[in-house]
N, C-alpha and C positions, 0 to 999 in steps of 0.2 A: 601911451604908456601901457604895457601889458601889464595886464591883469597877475597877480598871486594866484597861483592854481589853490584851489582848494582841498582844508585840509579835515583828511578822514583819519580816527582811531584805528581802523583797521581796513583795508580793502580786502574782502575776500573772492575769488574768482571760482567761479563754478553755484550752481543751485543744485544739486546735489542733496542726499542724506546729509552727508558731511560740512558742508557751504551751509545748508540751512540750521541745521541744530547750532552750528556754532553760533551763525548768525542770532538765532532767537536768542540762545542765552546773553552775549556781547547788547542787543537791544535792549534785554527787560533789563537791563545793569546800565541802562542809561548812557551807552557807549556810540559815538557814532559812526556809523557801519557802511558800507558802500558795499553792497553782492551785487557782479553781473553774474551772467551766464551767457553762451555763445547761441543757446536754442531760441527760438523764437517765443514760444511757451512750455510750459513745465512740459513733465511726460505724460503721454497721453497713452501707449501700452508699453507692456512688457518691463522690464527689467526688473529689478528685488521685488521681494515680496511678503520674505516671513522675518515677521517679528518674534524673534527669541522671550523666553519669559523675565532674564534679566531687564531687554530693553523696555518692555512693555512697563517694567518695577520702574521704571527712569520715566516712563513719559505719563503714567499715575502721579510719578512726584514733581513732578514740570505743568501738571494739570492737563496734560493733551490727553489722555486714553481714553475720556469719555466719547472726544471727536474722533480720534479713531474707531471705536469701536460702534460712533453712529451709521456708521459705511457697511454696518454687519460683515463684517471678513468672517470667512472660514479658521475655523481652529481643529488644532489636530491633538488630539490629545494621545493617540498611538499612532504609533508605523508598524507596519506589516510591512515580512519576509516571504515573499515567492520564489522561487522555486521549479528548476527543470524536473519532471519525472521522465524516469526510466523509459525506454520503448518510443521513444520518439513522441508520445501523449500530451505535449504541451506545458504548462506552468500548473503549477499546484503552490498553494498558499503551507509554509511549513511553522509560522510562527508569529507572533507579531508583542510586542510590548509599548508600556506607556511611551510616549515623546517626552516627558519627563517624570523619571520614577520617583519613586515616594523617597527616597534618601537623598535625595534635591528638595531644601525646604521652599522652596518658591510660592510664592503668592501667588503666581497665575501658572499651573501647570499645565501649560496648552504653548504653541507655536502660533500666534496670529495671521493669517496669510490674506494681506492685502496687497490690488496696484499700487505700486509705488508711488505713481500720480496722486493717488489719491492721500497719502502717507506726505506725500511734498504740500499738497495743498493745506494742510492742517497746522504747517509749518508757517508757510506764506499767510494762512490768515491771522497767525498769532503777529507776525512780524508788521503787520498793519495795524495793529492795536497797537504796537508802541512806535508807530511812524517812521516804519521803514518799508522796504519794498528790495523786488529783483528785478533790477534794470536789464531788461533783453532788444535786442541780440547785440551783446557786446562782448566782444576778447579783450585780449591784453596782446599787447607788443611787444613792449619792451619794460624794465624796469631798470634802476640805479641806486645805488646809496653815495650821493655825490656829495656829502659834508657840509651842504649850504644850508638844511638845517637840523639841529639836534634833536631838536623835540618830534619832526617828523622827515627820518632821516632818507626814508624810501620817495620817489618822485615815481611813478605808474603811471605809464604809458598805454591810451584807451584806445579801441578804436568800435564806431556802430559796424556790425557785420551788411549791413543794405545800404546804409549811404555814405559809406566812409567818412563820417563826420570822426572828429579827433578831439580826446578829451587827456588832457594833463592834471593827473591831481597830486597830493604829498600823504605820505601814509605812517603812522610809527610803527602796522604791523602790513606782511601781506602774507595770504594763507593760499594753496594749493588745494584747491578741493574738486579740478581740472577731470579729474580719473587716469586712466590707462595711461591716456597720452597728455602728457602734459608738459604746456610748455616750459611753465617757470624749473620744471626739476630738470627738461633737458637745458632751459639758461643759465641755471645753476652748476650745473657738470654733475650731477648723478648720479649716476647707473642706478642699474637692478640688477641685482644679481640672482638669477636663476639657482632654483635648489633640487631641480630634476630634469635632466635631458629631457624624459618621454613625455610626448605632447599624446594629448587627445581631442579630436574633433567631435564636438557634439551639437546637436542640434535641438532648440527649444521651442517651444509652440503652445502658444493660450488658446483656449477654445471651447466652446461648447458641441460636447458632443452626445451620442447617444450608443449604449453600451451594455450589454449583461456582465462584463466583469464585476466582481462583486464588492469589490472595497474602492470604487473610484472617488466614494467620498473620503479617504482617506490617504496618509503617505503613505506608500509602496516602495519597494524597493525591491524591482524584479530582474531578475535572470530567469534567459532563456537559451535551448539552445543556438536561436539566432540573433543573440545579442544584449545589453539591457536595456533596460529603461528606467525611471522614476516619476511616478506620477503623484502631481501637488494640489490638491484641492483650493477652489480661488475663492473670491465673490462671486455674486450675481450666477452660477452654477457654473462657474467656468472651471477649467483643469488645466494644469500647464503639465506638460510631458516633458523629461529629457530625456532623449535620445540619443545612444552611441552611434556614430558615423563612420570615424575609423581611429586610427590609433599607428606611431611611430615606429609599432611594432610588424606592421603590413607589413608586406614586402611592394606594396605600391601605394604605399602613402603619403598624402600630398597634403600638406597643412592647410593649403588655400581651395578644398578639393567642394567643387560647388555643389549644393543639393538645394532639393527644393522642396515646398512645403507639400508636394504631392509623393517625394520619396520617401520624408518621412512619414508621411501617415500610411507608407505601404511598408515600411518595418516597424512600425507602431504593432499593426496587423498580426506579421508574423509572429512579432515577440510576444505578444495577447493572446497567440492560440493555447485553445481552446475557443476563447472567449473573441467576442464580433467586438467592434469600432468602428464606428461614423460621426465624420463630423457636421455640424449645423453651420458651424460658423467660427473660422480661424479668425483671432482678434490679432494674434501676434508671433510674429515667426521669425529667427535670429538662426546661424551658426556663427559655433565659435569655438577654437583650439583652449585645450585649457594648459596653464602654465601656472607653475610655482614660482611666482617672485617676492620679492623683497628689496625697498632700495636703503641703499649705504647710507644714507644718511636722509633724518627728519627734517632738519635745519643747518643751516651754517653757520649762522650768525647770530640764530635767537631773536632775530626780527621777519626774514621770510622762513616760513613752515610749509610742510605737507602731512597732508592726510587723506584718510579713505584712500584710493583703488590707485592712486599715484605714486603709495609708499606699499601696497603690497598685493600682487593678483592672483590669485584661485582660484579652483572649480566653486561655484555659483549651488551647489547642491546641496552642501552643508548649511547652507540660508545661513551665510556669516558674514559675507560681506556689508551688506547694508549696517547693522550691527557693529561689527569693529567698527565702521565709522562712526558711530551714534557716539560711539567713547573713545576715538580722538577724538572728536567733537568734544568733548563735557572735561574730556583731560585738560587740551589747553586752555581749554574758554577760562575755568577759574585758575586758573595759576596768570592768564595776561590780566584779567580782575583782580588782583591781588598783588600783582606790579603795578600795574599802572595808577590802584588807588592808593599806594603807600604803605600797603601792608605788608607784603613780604621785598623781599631781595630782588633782585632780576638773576639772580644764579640761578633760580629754581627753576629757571624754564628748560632749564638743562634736562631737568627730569621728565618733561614730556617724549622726548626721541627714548630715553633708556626707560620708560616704564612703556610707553605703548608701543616699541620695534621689540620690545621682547615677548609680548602678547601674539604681536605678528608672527615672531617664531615659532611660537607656541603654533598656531592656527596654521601652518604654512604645513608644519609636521603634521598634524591629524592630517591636514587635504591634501598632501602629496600621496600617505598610505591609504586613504579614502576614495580617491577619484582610481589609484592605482587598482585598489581592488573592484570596483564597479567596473572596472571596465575591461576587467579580465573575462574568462568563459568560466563560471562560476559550475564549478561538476556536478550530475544529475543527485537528487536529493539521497538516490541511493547510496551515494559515494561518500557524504558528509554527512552531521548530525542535526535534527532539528532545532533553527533557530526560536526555540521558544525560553522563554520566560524558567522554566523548570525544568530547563536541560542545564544547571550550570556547572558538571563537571568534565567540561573539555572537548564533546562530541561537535558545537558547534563551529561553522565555518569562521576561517580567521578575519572575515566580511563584517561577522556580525557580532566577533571580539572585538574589533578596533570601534564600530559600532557604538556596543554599550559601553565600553572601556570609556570613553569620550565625551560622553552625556551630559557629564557636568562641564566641561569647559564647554560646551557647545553652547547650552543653556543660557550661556551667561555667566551664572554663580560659582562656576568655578575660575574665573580672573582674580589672578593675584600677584600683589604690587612687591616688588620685593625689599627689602632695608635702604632704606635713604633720610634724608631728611623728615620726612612727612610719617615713614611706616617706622617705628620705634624698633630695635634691635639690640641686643646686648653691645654692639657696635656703638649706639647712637651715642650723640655726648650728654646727652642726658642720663644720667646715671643712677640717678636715684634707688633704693633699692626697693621701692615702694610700687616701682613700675612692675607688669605682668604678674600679678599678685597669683599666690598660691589657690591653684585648681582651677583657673579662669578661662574658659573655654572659647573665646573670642580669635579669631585668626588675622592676625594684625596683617593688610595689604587686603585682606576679603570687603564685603560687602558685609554688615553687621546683619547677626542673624534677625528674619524679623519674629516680630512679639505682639499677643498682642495683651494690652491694657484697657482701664476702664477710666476715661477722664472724668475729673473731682469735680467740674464748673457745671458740666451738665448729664453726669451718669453713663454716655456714650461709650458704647466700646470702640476701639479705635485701634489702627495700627503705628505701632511705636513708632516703626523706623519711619513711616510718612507723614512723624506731625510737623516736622521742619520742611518748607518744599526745597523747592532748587533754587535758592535765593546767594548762592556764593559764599554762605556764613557758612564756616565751623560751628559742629553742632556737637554741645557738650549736654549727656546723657549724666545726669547726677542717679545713679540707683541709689535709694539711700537707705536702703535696709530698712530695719524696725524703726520705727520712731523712739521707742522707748531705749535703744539701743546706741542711738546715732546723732541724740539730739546736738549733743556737744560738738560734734564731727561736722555734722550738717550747718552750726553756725560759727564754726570754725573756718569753713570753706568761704562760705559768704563774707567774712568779713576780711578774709585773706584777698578773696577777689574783687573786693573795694582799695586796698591799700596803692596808693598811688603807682609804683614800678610794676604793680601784677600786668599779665599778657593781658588783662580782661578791663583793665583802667587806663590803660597806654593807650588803647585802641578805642578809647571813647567817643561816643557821637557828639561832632563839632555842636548840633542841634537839639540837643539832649533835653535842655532848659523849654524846650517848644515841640518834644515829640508828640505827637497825637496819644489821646486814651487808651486808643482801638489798636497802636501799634502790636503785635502780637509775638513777632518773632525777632525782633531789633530794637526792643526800647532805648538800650542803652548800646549799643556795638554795631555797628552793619558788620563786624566780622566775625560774632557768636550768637547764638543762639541755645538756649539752656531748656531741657528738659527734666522734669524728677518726677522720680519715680519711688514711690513708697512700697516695702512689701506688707500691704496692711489692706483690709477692706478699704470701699472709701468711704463706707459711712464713721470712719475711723478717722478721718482727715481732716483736720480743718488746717485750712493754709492759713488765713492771718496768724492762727498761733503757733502753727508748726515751721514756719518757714521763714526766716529774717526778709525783708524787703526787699533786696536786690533780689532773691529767690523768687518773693511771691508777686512782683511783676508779671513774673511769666505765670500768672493765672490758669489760663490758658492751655498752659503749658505743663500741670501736674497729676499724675497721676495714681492710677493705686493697682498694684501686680497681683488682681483678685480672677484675673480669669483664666479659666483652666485650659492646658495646652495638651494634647495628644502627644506631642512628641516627646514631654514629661511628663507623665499621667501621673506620678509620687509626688509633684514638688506644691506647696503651696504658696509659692510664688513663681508662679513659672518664667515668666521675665529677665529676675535675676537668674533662675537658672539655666537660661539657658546661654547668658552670657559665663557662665559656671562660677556665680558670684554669688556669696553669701547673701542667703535671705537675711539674716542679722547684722554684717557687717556693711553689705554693700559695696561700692567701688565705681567711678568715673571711666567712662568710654567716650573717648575722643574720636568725634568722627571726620571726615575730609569731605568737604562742600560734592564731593560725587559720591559721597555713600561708603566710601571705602574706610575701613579703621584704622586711626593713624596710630592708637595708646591703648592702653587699660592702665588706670593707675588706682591703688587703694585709698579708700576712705576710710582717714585718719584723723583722731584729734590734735590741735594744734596746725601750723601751716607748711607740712609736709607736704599734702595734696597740689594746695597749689604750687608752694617751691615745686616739685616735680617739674609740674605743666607749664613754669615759668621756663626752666631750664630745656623741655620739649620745644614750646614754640620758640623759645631764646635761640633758635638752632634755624631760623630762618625768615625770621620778621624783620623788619629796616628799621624797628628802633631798638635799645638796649632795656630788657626787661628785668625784672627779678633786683636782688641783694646782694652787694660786693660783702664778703665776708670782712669782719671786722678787725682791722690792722693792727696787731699788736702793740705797745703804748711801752717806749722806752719808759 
């Protein structure tokens, strides 16, 4: 009798950025996972490298950045503009600014540049702590949805890449995280559809070398007149170069047009005149054409998916790729956590192709005008205006517009979710008039601004938006104004979100009766998590009397809006304002298990508040929440 293949919650194909992030989140959520990859071992050089300072905000809150940042990566806190001079004299430096300027509030104003290798491996060991692993070297064959069973309707077809052994297992999800070439999107019938004829060939190269050019610790972004280049400071003193090779605009240009790591380090050369280049030691050498793609579609079905380099590919320059994968990654993972454990709909995963293909769009357009302009002949400095920081009325090159124009989406902090179920809108069916409260500065589909506060249990300063990590739970933000202001409002709330039909008592833990002490961020929900926030000193606070019980659980979790923020240097609760919510009256921000804001709703006495937030999550949870209005009575 043959054996029942065995069955996985999800199969994901590829070890990858994108394969692994999803994979950790899907394992610490208890989920069981099956990642191959086709490689024999992770990556040992070259490819991605920089971490954006959004992502870095994501793997601080997942608890990785301390292992990353063990690896001492390179950070970049400016890039510098070079510059052809006049008379044939070589490059001259014309300007340079922050890698992220002060009107990006980010916590880590720096670009991280580590091997990817190394960025996989911190992946891989989280994923052995909750007893998983990357089975190599294995592909996939074939897959099916043959109806023989419901609960794991895909059958995936395995095969070892060295012994052709063959493995059949059954899966309820399977994910693409393959890259470029992947099979599942061409078994699927795909396309990509291309968003710019003009290809460019470029070549890239890790190494340590030795040099008088004067910023090679730093990003550059150089023109010359024989060509560009960008050079990316590593680890361990390495530098990665790109290098233009040719371009569709030749007249003898050839996509597949072969160079070698001694051509490019002899147009490295030229392009660096003035300035000497030798190297010690090439670690890593690649060409590659760059193309603007995007494919038609994320999913078909809402059971196999794509993501990272599969659903969209560009120039490698902008340091996005890696990144956009990081979130697919963190997109789907809590929306299939939130199906599969009973709390939302299976509709919503619908939202994963229309919130992250229109990011890609996003990102396709910067790096189509991006790589376009890099790889043009950028005109001698005498021709154009200096790219600096204090030229900004109009003299600079349109290189180093699209540039700064761009900063924030690049960063990260500028991704944004647009009206659906999740991002509240005057569309939404939640109607309440209580939502987007007057003068509330929060950008519903953003990442919430961060803040920081001083927690009540032990004096600590701390940062708001990381006291919840990445545990899959909606994260409700009680600002709750003055105490002396709000006290009625504040146990108003509380006892509205005890009442049997609330979003926050529907979703009870089965185990409630047996949670542990220490629970911190889930005593009662695995699918909220409640923060408060006082605009008061804390030696102003005392939580057993200021807060009803279900509130002051989260011990832990309260704090007090005493510390002062630079970027409102008037406000004496800077917290609330900078969500632009009254110091006195307060107001609830509903956040989305990735950080993103899904509400602001006002903090009101009586059970408005939560009616709102009933009729918000009522708009995509699998049970029926909230209060039928009362039937008139012949």
């Amino acid at each position: 009798m043959t054996a029942s293949p065995e069955k996985y919650d999800i199969v994901i194909v590829g070890a990858g950025p994108v394969g692994l992030l999803l994979s950790v989140c899907l394992a610490r959520w208890g989920y069981k996972i099956k990642n191959i990859d086709n490689r024999e071992v992770p990556t040992l050089t070259g490819r991605a490298d920089g971490i954006q300072p959004r992502s870095l905000h994501l793997l601080r809150n997942m608890g990785l950045k301390r292992q990353i940042m063990a690896h001492q990566p390179a950070k970049v806190y400016e890039a510098a503009i070079w510059d052809p001079q006049s008379g044939g004299k070589g490059i001259h430096r014309t300007g340079n600014w922050a890698a992220c300027p002060n009107f990006i509030d980010a916590r880590y104003p720096f670009v991280t540049l580590l091997h990817q290798g190394l960025i996989e491996k911190v992946f891989i060991d989280d994923l052995h702590k909750n007893g998983a692993d990357v089975q190599r070297p294995w592909t996939i064959t074939d897959f099916r949805t043959d109806g023989q069973d419901k609960a794991y309707p895909i059958k995936v077809y395995l095969k070892h890449m060295q012994t052709d052994d063959m493995e059949v297992v059954r899966a309820k999800y399977l994910f693409s995280g393959e890259g470029a070439r992947s099979f599942i999107r061409d078994q699927l019938g795909i396309k990509i559809r291309h968003k710019d004829p003009i290809s460019h060939v470029w070549g890239v190269m890790d190494g340590v070398v030795r040099t008088d050019f004067p910023d090679v610790k730093m990003k550059c972004l150089i023109h010359s007149d024989h060509g560009s280049i960008m050079i990316i400071p590593r680890e361990n003193s390495m530098v990665r170069l790109y290098i233009q090779i040719a371009s569709s605009t030749d007249k003898d240009f050839n996509l597949r047009k072969q160079t070698t790591p001694e051509d490019v380090q002899a147009s490295a050369k030229k392009i660096l005149q003035p300035y000497c280049i030798e190297w010690d030691k090439v670690e890593w050498f690649s060409v590659y054409p760059i193309g603007q793609g995007i494919a038609d579609n994320y999913t078909i079905d809402h059971r196999v998916f794509l993501g990272g380099d599969c659903c969209h590919t560009h120039s490698p320059k902008a340091g996005q790729g890696m990144n956009t994968a990081f979130h697919d990654a963190l997109n789907l993972s809590w929306k299939i956590h939130h199906v599969e454990a009973g709390f939302a709909n299976r509709s919503i995963l619908q939202s994963y192709e229309s919130e992250r293909k229109h990011i890609a769009e996003e990102l396709l357009d910067f790096d189509a005008k991006y790589s376009a302009l890099f790889s043009q002949r950028i005109p001698s400095a005498g021709e154009v205006g200096a790219a600096s920081e204090d030229n900004e009325d109009g003299e600079a090159n349109e290189f180093v517009k699209v540039f700064k124009s761009s900063q924030e989406f690049t960063s990260g902090y500028g991704i944004f979710y647009g009206p659906n179920e999740f991002n509240w809108s005057s569309d939404h069916s939640a109607q309440s008039h209580l939502f987007n409260p007057k003068g509330n500065t929060v950008r519903i589909g953003r990442i919430m601004p961060p803040a920081n506060v001083t927690k009540v249990v032990d004096a600590n300063a701390v940062q708001l938006e990381q006291e919840i990590p990445l545990n899959g739970s909606f994260r409700i933000f009680l600002f709750a104004g003055s105490p002396s202001k709000t006290q009625r409002a504040v146990a108003d709330f509380a006892t509205n979100l005890q009442k049997k039909r609330s979003f926050y008592s529907t979703f009870e833990r089965a185990d409630i009766a047996s949670v542990s002490y220490h629970e911190r961020h889930n005593p009662h929900s695995h699918f909220f998590s409640i923060c408060t926030t006082f605009a008061s000193p804390r030696d102003h606070i005392d939580i057993s009397k200021m807060l009803p019980s279900i509130l002051a659980r989260y011990s832990d979790h309260v704090y007090a809006d005493d510390v002062w923020d630079p970027r409102v240097p008037d406000a004496k609760a800077a917290a609330h304002a900078k969500m632009g919510l009254d110091a006195e009256k307060g107001g609830v921000v509903i956040v989305r298990p990735d950080g993103h804001v899904g509400c602001v709703v006002s903090l009101v006495d009586g059970s408005g508040t939560v009616d709102a937030l009933n009729d918000y999550f009522g708009a995509f949870v699998s049970k029926p929440i909230g209060y039928s209005k009362p039937q008139a009575q012949l």
